[in-house]
VOZA-127241 format. One line per 3 residues: number of its first residue (from 1); their letters; for each residue x, y, z of C-alpha. Coordinates in steps of 0.1 Angstrom, whole numbers, padded with zeros to 4 digits. Layout:
NUM> a> X,Y,Z; ...
# end
This chain:
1> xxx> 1231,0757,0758; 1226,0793,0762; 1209,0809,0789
4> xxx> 1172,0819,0788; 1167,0856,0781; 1139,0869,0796
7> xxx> 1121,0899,0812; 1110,0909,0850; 1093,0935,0862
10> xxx> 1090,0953,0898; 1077,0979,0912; 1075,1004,0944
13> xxx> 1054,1036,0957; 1065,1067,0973; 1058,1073,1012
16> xxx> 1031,1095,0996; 1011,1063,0981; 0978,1060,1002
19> xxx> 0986,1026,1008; 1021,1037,1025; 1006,1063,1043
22> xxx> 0985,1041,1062; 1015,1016,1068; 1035,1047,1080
25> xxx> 1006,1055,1107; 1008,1022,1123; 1041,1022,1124
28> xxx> 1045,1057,1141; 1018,1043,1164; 1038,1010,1170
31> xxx> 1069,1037,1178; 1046,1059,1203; 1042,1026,1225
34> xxx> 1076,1009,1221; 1097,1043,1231; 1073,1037,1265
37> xxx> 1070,1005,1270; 1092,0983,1250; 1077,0950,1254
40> xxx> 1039,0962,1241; 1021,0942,1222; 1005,0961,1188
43> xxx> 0987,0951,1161; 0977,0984,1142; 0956,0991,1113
46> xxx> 0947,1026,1094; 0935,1034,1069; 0926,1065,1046
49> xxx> 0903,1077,1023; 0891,1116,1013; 0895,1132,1040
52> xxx> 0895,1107,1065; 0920,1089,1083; 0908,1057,1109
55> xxx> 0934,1042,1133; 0924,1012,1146; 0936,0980,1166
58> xxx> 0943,0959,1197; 0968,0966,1221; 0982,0955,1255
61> xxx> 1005,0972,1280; 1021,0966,1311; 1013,0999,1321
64> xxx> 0980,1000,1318; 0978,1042,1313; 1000,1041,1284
67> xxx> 0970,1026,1266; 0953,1060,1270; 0978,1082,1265
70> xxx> 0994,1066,1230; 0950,1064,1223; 0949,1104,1228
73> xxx> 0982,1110,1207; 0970,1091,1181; 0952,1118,1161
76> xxx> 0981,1142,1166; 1008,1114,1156; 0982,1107,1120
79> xxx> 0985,1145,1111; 1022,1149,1117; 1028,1118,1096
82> xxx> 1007,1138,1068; 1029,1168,1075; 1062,1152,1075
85> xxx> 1055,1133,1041; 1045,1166,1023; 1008,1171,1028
88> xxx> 0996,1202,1035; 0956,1209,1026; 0929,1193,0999
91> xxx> 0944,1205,0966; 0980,1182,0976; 0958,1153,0984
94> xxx> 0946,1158,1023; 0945,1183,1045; 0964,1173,1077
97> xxx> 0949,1200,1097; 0911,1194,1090; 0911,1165,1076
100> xxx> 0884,1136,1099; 0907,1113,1122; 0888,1085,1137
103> xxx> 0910,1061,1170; 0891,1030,1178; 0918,1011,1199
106> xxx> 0910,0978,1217; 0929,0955,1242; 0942,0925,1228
109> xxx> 0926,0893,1232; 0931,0878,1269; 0934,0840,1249
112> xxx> 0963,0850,1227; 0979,0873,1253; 0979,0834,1274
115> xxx> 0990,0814,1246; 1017,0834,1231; 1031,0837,1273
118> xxx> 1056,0800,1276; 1070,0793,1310; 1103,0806,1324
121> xxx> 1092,0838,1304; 1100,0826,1269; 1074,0837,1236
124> xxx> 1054,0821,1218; 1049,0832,1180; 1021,0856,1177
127> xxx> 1005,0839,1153; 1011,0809,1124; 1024,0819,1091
130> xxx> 1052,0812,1069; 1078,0841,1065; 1105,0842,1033
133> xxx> 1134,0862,1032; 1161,0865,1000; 1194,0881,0988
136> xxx> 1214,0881,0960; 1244,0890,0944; 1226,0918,0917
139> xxx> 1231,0946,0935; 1255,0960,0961; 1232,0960,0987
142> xxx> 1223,0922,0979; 1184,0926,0964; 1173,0917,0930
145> xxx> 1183,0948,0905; 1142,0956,0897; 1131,0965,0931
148> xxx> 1159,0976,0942; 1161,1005,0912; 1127,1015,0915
151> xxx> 1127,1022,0953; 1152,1044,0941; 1136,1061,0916
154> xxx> 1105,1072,0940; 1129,1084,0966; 1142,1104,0941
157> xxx> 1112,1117,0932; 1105,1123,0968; 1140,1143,0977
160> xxx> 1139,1160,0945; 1098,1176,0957; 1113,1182,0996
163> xxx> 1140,1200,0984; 1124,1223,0955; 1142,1211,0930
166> xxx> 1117,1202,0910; 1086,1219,0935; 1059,1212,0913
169> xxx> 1056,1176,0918; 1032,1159,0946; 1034,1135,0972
172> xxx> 1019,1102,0953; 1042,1081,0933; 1046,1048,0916
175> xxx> 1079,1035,0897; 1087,0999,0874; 1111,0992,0859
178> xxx> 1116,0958,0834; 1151,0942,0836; 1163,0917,0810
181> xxx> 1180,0887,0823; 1204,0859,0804; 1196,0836,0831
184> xxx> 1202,0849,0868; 1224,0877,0850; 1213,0912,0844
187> xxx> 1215,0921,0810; 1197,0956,0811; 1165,0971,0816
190> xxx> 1140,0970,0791; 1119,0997,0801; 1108,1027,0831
193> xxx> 1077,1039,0843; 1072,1070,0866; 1039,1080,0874
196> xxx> 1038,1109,0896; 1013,1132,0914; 1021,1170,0899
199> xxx> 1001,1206,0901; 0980,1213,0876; 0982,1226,0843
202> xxx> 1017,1215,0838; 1026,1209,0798; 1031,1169,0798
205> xxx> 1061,1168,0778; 1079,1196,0796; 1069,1174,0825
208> xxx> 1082,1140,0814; 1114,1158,0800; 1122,1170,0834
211> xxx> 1113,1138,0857; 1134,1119,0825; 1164,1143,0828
214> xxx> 1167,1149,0870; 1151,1115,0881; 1156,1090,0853
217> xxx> 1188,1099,0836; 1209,1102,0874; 1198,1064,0887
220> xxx> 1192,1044,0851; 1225,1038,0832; 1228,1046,0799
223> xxx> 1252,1013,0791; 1222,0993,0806; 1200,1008,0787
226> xxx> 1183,0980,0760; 1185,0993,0719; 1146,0992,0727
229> xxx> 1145,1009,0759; 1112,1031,0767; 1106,1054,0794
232> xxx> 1073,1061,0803; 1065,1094,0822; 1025,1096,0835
235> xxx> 1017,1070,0805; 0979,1077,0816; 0981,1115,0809
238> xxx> 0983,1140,0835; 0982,1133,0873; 0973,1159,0894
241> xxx> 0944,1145,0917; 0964,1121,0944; 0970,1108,0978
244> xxx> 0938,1101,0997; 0921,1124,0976; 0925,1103,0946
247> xxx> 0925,1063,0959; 0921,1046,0993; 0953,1032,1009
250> xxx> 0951,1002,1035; 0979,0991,1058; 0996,0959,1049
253> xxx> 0982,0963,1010; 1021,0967,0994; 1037,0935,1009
256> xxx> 1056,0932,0977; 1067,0963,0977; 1079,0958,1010
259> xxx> 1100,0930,1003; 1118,0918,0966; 1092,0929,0941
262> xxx> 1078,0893,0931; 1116,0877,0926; 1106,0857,0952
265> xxx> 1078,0838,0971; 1060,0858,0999; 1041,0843,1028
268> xxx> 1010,0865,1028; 1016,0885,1060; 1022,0921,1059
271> xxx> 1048,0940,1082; 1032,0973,1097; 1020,0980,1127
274> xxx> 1027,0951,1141; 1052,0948,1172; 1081,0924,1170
277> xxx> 1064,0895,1187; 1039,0888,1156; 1063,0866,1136
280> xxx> 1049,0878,1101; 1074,0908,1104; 1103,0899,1127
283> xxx> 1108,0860,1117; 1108,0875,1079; 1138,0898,1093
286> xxx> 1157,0871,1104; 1153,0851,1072; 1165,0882,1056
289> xxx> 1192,0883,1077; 1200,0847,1076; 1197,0847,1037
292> xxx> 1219,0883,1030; 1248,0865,1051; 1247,0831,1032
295> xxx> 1251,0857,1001; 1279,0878,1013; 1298,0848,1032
298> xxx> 1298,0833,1000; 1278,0802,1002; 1258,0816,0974
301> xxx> 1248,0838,0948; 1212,0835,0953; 1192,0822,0988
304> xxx> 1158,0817,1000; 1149,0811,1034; 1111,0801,1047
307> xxx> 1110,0801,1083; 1073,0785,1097; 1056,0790,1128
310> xxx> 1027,0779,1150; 1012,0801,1176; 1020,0798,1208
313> xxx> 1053,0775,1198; 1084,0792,1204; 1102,0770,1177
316> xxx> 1098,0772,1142; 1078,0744,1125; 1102,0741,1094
319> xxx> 1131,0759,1077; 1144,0758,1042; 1176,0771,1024
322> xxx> 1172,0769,0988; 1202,0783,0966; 1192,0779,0935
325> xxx> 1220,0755,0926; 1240,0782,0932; 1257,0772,0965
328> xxx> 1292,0762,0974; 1277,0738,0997; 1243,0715,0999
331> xxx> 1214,0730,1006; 1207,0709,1037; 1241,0716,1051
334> xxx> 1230,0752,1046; 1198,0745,1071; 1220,0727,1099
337> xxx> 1249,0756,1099; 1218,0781,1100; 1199,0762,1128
340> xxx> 1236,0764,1148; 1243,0799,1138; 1211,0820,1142
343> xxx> 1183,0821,1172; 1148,0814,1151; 1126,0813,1185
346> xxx> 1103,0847,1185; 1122,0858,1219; 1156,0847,1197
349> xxx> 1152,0869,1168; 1138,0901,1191; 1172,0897,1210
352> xxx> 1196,0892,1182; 1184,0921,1160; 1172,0945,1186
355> xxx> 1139,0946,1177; 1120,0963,1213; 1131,0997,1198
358> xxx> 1109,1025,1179; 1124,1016,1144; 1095,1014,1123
361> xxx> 1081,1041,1115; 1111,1042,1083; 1107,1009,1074
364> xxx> 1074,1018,1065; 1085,1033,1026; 1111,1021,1003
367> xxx> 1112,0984,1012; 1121,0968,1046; 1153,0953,1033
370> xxx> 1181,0965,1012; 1184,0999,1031; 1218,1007,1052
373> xxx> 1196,1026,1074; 1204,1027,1113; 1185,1007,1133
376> xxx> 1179,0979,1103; 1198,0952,1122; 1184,0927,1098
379> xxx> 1210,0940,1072; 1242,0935,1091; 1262,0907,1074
382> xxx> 1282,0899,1108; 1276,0860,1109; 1302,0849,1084
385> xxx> 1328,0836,1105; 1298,0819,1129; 1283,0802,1101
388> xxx> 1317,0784,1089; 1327,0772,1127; 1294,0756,1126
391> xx> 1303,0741,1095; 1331,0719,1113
# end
């Protein structure tokens, strides 16, 4: 029988989206306290609007004047984050140097601060949830082809507008892109949106021409190309009022985005602004990281793992390794080499990826996973040899 043909779609948005703005401002905040104070506790929100920016969230330090001083850098850390992603006054989007920036930071909560604190010093999760992570052999850097090819299509975007290249587009971006599959094979992509923020009074064809020819053409092969392929460049005409002048953006409101573009489930939690204790963003690392080295080990061509957790309980609740039918061994023997392999308690997966460190602040655009950024422990594929001697 032949394999099903069918189409899926996924998306991203440019560290210029209102949404990723507001994910990168918690996460330089969650960087502010960790360079201090490594073992702070954050849970930071923002988020922006016309001319307004509000940080907010609860916090606890050991030392207890770091509270203050990360509280009166807050408004300066929110501009430069503005600045550094290409804002510079009203008619871009925002205006980083008069634009309203509101701080209301709180301690955290004595009662979780007690129950997430075990004896002999070890962590309770920070919270229940249920964390997925995924890999698969599509792309080099093991992610499913459709996320992975629109991330890079708004980073494109992005280097081409910091470099001049092309100095007429805008911070606020959003990509798609359709892939046809014959089963779990990619057999091309179907279509390409690029909506992107631009000055005004720009001819729309001379505009899509140029975003198809220096941002399209370099990053979507032509042999992948469907006979019914269609680009579509600002399909709602033009796009010239953006960024917090044109939508609200909300931390933790692209969690899809973040992660594989809908190829697989997600857990609900978002990532930003939250310290490495809060299991909805490091215990989804580490089933990243557990899942990309099943792929590249070769157990598999495609792997889910769902790690869950209940707060205050150090261990996880369950785990699940699901290959599709694609594995070179049994699912369950999957989950016993994994439990032998890889630390899953909260304090485990902090130490074995490294997480006390101010990282985050870059996670915070163009996905969490599928990056060979430094600092992104959770893509090292290192555990091959330890996952077969605990196969024995």
């Amino acid at each position: 029988m032949n394999p099903r043909r069918h189409l899926f779609t996924s998306e991203s948005v440019s560290e210029g989206h209102p949404d990723k703005i507001a994910d990168q401002i918690s996460d330089a905040i969650l960087d502010a306290f960790l360079a201090e104070e490594p073992e702070a506790k954050v849970a930071c929100e923002t988020f922006v609007a016309d001319n307004l920016v509000v940080i907010a969230g609860e916090f606890k330090t050991v030392r207890k004047e770091l509270f203050d001083e990360v509280r009166e850098r807050a408004e300066g850390i929110a501009r430069q984050v503005l600045r550094d992603i290409g804002y510079c006054d009203t008619d871009t989007g925002i205006d980083p140097n008069t634009c309203e920036v509101q701080v209301r930071f709180n301690h955290q909560s004595i009662q979780i601060h007690k129950g997430i604190t075990l004896a002999g010093g070890d962590i309770g999760a920070g919270d229940q949830g249920l964390m997925f992570g995924y890999a698969c052999d599509e792309t080099p850097d093991l992610m499913p082809y459709p996320v992975w090819l629109a991330h890079r299509l708004v980073q494109k975007q992005a280097e081409l507008r910091k470099s001049g290249v092309l100095p007429w587009l805008r911070p606020d971006a959003k990509s798609q892109v359709t892939v046809a599959y014959e089963g779990q094979r990619v057999a091309g992509i179907e279509n390409v949106v690029i909506s992107t923020q631009i000055e005004r009074d720009l001819d729309p064809v001379w505009v899509a021409q140029e975003v198809a020819r220096e941002i399209v053409d370099p990053l979507v092969p032509l042999a992948l190309r469907t006979p019914g392929f269609k680009l579509w460049v600002n399909p709602a005409g033009p796009f010239e009022i953006g960024g917090p002048n044109g939508d609200t953006g909300l931390t933790g409101r692209k969690i899809i985005v973040d992660t594989y573009g809908g190829s697989c489930p997600h857990g609900g939690g978002a990532f930003s602004g939250k310290d490495p204790t809060k299991v909805d963003r490091s215990a989804a690392y580490m089933a990243r990281y557990i899942a990309k080295n099943i792929v590249a080990a070769g157990y598999a061509k495609r792997c889910l793992v769902q790690l869950a957790y209940a707060i205050g309980v150090a261990e996880p609740v369950s785990l699940l390794i699901d290959t599709y039918g694609t594995g070179t061994v049994a699912d369950d023997t999957l989950e016993v080499m994994v439990r032998r392999t890889f630390r899953l308690t909260p304090r485990g997966i902090i130490e074995s990826l490294d997480l006390r460190r101010p990282i985050y602040r870059k996670t915070a655009a163009y996905g969490h996973f599928g990056r060979a950024e430094p600092g992104f422990s959770w893509e090292r594929v290192d555990q091959a040899d330890a996952l077969a001697a605990s196969n024995g």
